[in-house]
Structures are given as C-alpha cells and as structure tokens.
C-alpha positions, 0 to 999 in steps of 0.5 A: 767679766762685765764692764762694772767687774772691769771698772771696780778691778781697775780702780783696784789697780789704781789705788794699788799703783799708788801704794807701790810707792809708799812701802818700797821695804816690801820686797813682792811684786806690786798686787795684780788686778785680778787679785786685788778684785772685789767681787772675788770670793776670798780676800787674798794678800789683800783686805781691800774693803770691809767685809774683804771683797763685796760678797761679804764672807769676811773670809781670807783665801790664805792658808799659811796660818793653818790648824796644824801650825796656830798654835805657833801664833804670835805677836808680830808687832802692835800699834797704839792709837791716840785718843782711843775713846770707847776703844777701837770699833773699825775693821783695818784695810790692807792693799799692798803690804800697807795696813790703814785704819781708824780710830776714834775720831775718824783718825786714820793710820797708815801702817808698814804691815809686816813691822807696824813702822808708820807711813803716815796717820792724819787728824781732822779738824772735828766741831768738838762741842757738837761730838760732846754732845752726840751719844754714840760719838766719837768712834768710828766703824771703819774706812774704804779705798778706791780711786787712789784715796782713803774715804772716811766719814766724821760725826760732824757729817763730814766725808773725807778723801785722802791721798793713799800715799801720803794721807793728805787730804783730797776733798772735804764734803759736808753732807749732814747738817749735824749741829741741827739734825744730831747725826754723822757718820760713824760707819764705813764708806763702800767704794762703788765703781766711781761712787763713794757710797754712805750711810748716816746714823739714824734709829733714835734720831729725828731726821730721815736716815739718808744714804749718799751717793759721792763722786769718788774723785771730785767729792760732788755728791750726786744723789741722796736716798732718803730711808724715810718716806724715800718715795712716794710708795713710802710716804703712804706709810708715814701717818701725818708728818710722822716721815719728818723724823723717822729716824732710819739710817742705814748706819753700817756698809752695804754690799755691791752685787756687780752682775746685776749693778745693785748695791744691798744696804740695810736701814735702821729703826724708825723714831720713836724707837718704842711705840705705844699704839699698841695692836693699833699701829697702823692708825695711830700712835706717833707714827702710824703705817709700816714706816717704809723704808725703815728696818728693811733690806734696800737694793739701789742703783749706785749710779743714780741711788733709786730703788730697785727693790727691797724688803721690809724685815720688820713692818713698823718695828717696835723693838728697834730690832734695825736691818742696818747691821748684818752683812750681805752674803752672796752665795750661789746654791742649788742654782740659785743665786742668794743672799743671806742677811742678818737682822738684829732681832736674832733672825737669819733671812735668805733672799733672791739676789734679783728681788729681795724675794725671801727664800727662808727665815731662820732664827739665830738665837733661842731667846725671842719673843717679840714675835712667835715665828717668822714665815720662812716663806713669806718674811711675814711676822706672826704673832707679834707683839707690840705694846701700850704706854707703861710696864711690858710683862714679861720682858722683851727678848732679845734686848735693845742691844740684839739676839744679832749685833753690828759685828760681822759674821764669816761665811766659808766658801771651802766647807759651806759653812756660815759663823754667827755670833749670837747674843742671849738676853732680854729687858725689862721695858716701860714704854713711855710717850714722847714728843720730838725735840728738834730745838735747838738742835735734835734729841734722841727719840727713845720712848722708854726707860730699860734694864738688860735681864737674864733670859728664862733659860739661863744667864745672858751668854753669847755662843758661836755657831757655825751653821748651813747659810740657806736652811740654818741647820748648825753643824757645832757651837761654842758658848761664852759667858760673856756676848763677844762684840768682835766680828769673825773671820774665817780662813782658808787654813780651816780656822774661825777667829773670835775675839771676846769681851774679857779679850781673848783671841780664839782660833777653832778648828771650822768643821769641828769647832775644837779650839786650837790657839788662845791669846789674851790681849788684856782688853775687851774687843769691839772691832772687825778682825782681818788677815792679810800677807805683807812680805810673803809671810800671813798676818791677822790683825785684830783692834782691841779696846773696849767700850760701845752702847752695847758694851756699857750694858755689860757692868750691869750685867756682869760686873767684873772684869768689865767694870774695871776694864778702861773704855778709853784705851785701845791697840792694833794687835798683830799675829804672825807664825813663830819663826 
C-alpha cells in the first residue's frame, strides 16, 4: 500500500471513528480501515463516495440480496425530503450504519440506515433571488465525507463542511461569485487525500468552468484550474477574447487514481453551445480553435491542481456533447491498466491510465450523426459535422440531452462485464447567432432554438446493455420505452439495478439480463442508487422524484404518464430481504 493509499484509509478511519457515536442502535463492530478503503474494488458494508470507491464501478462487493432471494425484496423503511424541487437527483452515502444525503437545495440528511430514524438533517442559508433566477437550480447531485466532515456544494457557489456527527457546520467557502457569473455547485465534491475537490456548472454559461482544489480541514482553497484556456497551451486555442466566456465546467465528480496520485475530471462544452463557423471554425465564428480544455478528460495533480495530461474527446465541440458526465473506470487487462469514459454523445473511450492515450473508441448507442466515425485508435472525429446559422437538415442525432446522460453506469469486477444506459434520440436544430450578455449578471449562451424528435430508426427509447468495458461487444440489452435518467448499480449477488422514468425499480440477472424483481415507486427516477449493510442485514436504497432539464424533454416526447407526473416531490426508498 503506498503512502497516499495509507492516507486516504486514514481519513476513512477518521470519519469513521466519528460516526461510531452517532448511531449507538448499530450493534457491528465499528468499520476497519481496510474495508472502508476507497480505492478498493467493490463497496462493501459501506458507501463512502459517489461512485462507491474511486474506480468508480458503481458496484456493491455484498451478496445477501442474491438472484435466488430478489425476488423476496421489500420495503424497509422511506424518508421524504422537504422542499424536493425538480425531485431527488444525489446519490446516498453511507459509512457505518449511517446513510446521508441531499436534496434539492443542498439540504442534507443524516439517516439510522436500518430504520430511516433521523440523526440530523441541516438547511443552509441560500441567495434565493439568485437560485430563481439560475436555470438548473435548486437540485443538488450529491456530497463527499472525509476528515470527519460532510462536503456540499450550493448554487450560490458556496462549499460547505459539516460535523459528521452532528451536522453543524465546520467551515463556509465562497468560491464563485454567483450573482455575476450565474453558476454554483450542483455536482458532488470528491475528498482527495487532504483536499476537497470540485467542480462549477459551466457549458452554457459565460465564465471559464473552473475546478477547485480546498483544504479539507480548514476550508482555504488552495488552487484553482481553469477549463478554459487553464494554460498557456490552452489559451492558443481560444480565438480573440473568446476564452473570457467559454463556458466548460467540469460539473460532475471526477475520480482519483492513487498509484500515480492523479485525479480524472471531465469538462463540459464551451459557449456558445451552437456555432455557426461552420467547416470554418478554426478561424472564425464566436470562438475559434479547438477550445482547449472544454469537452475533454482532465488528469491533475490534487496537491497543486496542474495538468498532467489530458485528452480533447470533441475538438471544438459543437453539439454540447460535454465530457463532464461519465464516470472514470479503472480496470486493469491484459496487463494494462486502463481507464474507460464515458461521453455524452453516445461514444465509449478507453484510455491508458498513465497518459490519457486512447486505447479504443466505441459507440454506445445507433443513433449518431453528428460525426461518422471516431478513430479507435486515435480519438480522431472523422466526418464531422458542423453547422452554418439557420435550419440543420436532417436532424442532430443524438439530442442536446445525449446518446449518454450524467447517470452512472456500473461495471462488474465478478464477470467483466460494464452496464450502460444509453438513450436513442435526435433534434431538429436552428442555429442562431448570439452575443455574450454578462450584464447585469451573466446569461446562458445557447446559440439555438431545438425540438427532441424520434430518430430514424424508430421511437426515442433507452435500453440497458451489459457490455466488454475495453472492445464493447454486448453480451445482453434490455430495452425501454422510455430513457431511464437513474444511475446503475451492480452487485456481488450477480444482480444490476435500474431505476426507470415511469418509476419502477428493476433487478435483472448480470449475465443473462433476465429480470427477476420489479417494484414500482409511483415516480420517475433521476438520482444514483446504492447498496449498503447496516446491522448485518443488506440495503439498496434508491431516491425517487422526477424532474431535470432532461426529464422536462419527456411531456413532449411521450406525454403521459410524464405529464401529470409532479416535479416537486420526492422519497429516499429503501429495499431489504422479507424476514
């Protein structure tokens, strides 16, 4: 085990010490540091970060909950969150016995996990003129623990610790100035040996999508990488002043990859999100160049946020198909050790670890024509398409919501399989010009009106497929008619969860795909399942409430039942074995 393996436990242990004294009902022994180690494999007893441990698997190492027993699957206990505007959209954490989460607003629960009995729960003091008047506000995509705090961002631009035992806060950080620059924090933090780790919003809006790196004790931020034009390489391929609003933001968590002491983050698109250079945009248009480090795959060093490498997926993206969704697995094959990414426009890349050097490319979903092809060999786009101001024909496939969505997929390190959602739609697009409104406070920066449309194959639908991570040859798939939004979870019990738009929870067989337990929980899902062990006994726990950008595209598209399905509800439900 190196050093930062040593440190990262450590904290682990910390945090862990703490909560031994808030849940005295659980009867186990407090969680040793070895299982309670983030870069393990699988997520055992607990759920220390957001995707479960840092190679991101989204996969629980437990088995009591098994294809022989789902079936006798029921629910334990639910939690319902106060002011659950546009749903639930986090994924729980869980160390101890203990499950926390948030909700819209950057509220935060502190929950028994075998009764749901509350700890505690806190409420920051939000600019509520400012959340108004943000576009994707107020929900919140989840939280980090580490150094015996609870991390949330606000979409105030805010990073806030609180006590893991009693919720109080510890520090208050004002990173953004968000009435000017329109953006917050809406992602989860990522605890980093002794940094907290994140992301701001960015795409669309008019700033330079920067990722910070915060003293996890103290709240000092210590460093600051900008997405846009972050260096001097970078700055080249921002024509004019076009850097000063790029947009970017690398909006949802990143990974750490403690062997080589690099943290993986992806960025989102630049601004204007539509361009209308067309085949000219290296020269002109409103921003011209590659529009380094926007849409790509970033590697930092989280102790003093420089670049160590990265990789552009989408050179100038046009399309706002962004690298800020898509977690980072880290596998190891054929003597490799790789890392596999997923982008928005429905493409899979495969990276080396130590360079960000593609390794293959592979497209996730049928329905894409904003390119040909990608090189499996290179990254290089072939046949791209980019457009001049007025009416795109034929329509843009995928659509601005993705062939691939922020939701996590889960990879399983007991039969090598990788589960990805993947979402079959296109849009009909005008392209119009636009100029930066940074006054009185910054605009989004679109460049377009859109409609989603049916692709030409048939109506827009989702499916499941469980596939090989590194060539992407799919072993099953289970289709939807609708595109579920909810992330995946994998398990040691041989079992993949999903949970759906119309709000039913599905258990399949992994190897087969066969479905082997349904539950419906009366709304659409949006957030990132987990499963956990709290008294000896196995959970999965699975927010349900509707309601994002993506899921607002869903009355046009589908009209019941999504039209009469509330956005401003939600539930924490939890599933456990019948006794």
């Amino acid at each position: 085990m190196t050093f930062h393996e040593r440190y990262v436990v450590g904290c682990a242990a910390v945090a862990v010490a703490a909560l031994v004294t808030v849940s005295p009902t659980h009867a186990q022994a407090p969680t040793q540091p070895q299982e309670a180690a983030l870069n393990a494999e699988a997520a055992q007893n607990d759920w220390p970060t957001y995707h479960g441990t840092y190679k991101s698997y989204h996969y629980s190492g437990l088995d009591q909950i098994n294809t022989g027993n789902v079936k006798n699957l029921e629910v334990a206990w639910m939690h319902f969150p106060e002011r659950a505007t546009r749903g639930i959209q986090s994924t729980p954490l869980v160390l101890d016995g203990v499950l926390y989460y948030s909700g819209s607003y950057s509220r935060i629960w502190a929950l028994d996990g075998a009764t749901g009995k509350t700890i505690w729960s806190y409420t920051p003091e939000l600019d509520e003129d400012l959340v108004s008047k943000q576009t994707h506000s107020p929900y919140n995509r989840g939280i980090a623990i580490g150094h015996g705090n609870l991390y949330v961002g606000t979409v105030d631009g805010r990073l806030i610790a609180l006590d893991l035992k009693t919720g109080k806060p510890v520090w208050d950080t004002k990173l953004l100035d968000s009435k000017k620059m329109t953006v917050g924090f809406t992602g989860a933090p990522l605890v980093v040996k002794d940094k907290v780790i994140i992301g701001a919003q960015g795409g669309e809006w008019l700033y330079r999508g920067p990722i910070f790196g915060v003293e996890g004790k103290t709240g000092a931020k210590k460093w600051e990488f900008f997405t846009v034009a972050g260096t001097e390489e970078a700055m080249k391929t921002w024509g004019g002043d076009s850097w000063r609003t790029g947009g970017g933001g690398g909006w949802m968590p990143g990974t750490y990859d403690a062997e080589t002491n690099t943290v993986w983050w992806g960025t989102g698109n630049p601004s204007p999100l539509y361009d209308w250079a067309g085949a000219d945009w290296k020269k002109s248009g409103p921003r011209p160049g590659e529009n380094l480090y926007t849409t790509s795959v970033i590697a930092l060093d989280p102790d003093t946020g420089k670049l160590k490498f990265y990789h552009q997926e989408l050179p100038h993206d046009a399309w706002d198909f962004d690298s800020a969704v898509g977690e980072f697995v880290m596998i190891d094959r054929g003597g490799k050790k790789l890392v596999v990414h997923a982008n928005k426009g429905g493409y899979i890349f495969v990276y080396d670890r130590s360079n960000a050097k593609v390794e293959n490319v592979w497209p996730l979903v049928k329905n894409i024509n904003f390119v040909k092809s990608i090189d499996p060999k290179t990254g290089e786009l072939i046949g791209r398409r980019d457009f001049a101001e007025g009416k795109v024909d034929p329509p843009l496939c995928p659509a601005i919501m993705g062939g691939i969505s922020w939701n996590s997929g889960a990879y399983s390190p007991k039969n090598g399989l990788f589960y990805r959602i993947g979402q079959e739609w296109c849009m009909e697009l005008t392209v119009e010009k636009t100029t930066p409104v940074l006054e009185p406070m910054a605009q989004l920066n679109i460049g377009a009106t859109f409609k989603a449309v049916a692709p030409p194959d048939g109506p827009a639908r989702g499916h499941l497929s469980a596939r090989d991570p590194v060539t992407g040859a799919k072993k099953w798939e289970v289709n939807y008619k609708y595109p579920p939004l909810a992330s995946v979870l994998a398990t040691a019990g041989n079992l993949v969860f999903v949970p759906d738009a119309e709000g039913v929870v599905h258990a399949y067989n992994a190897d087969t795909g066969e479905e082997l337990w349904s539950r419906n929980n009366g709304m659409g899902h949006n957030a990132g399942i987990i499963s956990y062990m709290a008294g000896g006994k196995q959970y999965i726990a699975v927010p349900a409430g509707w309601g994002s950008l993506v899921a607002d595209e869903f009355v046009a598209l589908y009209g019941e039942p999504f039209k009469s399905m509330s956005k401003n509800t939600g539930a924490l439900v939890v599933f456990a074995l019948r006794q």
